[in-house]
C-alpha positions in Angstrom: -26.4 -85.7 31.5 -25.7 -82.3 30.1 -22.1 -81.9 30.0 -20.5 -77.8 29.4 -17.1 -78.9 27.4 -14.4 -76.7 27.9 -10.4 -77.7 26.9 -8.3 -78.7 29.5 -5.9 -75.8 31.4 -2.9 -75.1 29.3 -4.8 -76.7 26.0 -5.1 -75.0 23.1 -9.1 -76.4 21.5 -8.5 -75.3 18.2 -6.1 -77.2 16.5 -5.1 -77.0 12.2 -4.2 -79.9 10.6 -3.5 -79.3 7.2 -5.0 -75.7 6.5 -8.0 -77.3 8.3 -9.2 -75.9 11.9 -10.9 -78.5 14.5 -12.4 -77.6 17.5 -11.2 -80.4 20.8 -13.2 -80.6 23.9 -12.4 -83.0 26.6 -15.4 -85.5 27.6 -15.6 -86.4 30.9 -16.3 -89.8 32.1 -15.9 -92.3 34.7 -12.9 -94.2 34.7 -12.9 -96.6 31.8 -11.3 -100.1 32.5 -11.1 -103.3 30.0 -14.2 -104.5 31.6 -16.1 -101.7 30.0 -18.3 -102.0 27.0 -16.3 -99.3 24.7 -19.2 -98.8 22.3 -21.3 -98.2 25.4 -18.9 -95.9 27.0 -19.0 -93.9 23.2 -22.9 -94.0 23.4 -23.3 -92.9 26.9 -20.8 -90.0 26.6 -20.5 -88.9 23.3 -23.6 -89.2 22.1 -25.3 -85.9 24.2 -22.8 -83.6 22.5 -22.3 -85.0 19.3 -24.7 -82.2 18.1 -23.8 -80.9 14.7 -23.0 -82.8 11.6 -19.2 -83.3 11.1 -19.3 -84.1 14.5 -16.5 -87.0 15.4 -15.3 -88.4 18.5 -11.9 -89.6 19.1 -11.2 -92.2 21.7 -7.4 -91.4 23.2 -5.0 -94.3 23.0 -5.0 -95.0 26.4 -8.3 -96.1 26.6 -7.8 -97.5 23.3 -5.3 -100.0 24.8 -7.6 -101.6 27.0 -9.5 -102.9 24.2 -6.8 -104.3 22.1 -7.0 -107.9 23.0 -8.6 -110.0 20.6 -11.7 -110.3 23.0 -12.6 -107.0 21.9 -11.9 -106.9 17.8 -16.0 -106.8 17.1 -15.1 -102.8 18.4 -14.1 -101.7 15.5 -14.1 -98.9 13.6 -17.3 -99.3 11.5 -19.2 -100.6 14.7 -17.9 -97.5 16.4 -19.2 -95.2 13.8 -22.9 -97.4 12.8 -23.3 -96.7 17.1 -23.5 -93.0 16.8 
């Protein structure tokens, strides 16, 4: 599933926080609902262009707040980033 990551139309991809420049590329994916694995959906996606060392991926807060209920609390952060 090679995936050419581009920023969406009208986004800047370069972003500086703080004196410090990060590069953000849009992932495409199917549509995520609550009945999705997140950790899987990170794995699947993510982790064919997580290349380089340094390397994050951000989940937006949308998709974040599908997996809020309690049901889901064992996708935390440090399972998120032991996955990838």
């Amino acid at each position: 599933m090679e995936q050419e990551l581009h920023p969406n139309a009208g986004k800047n991809d370069i972003i500086e926080v703080d004196g410090v420049r990060y590069q953000r590329l849009p992932i495409k994916t199917h549509l995520i609902t609550d009945k999705d694995n997140i950790l899987d959906v990170a794995e699947k996606y993510g982790k064919p262009v997580l290349s380089k060392p340094g390397d994050v991926l951000f989940i937006s807060g949308k998709v974040r707040g599908l997996h809020a209920a309690p049901r889901h609390s064992a996708c935390g952060h440090q399972a998120a980033q032991a996955g990838l």
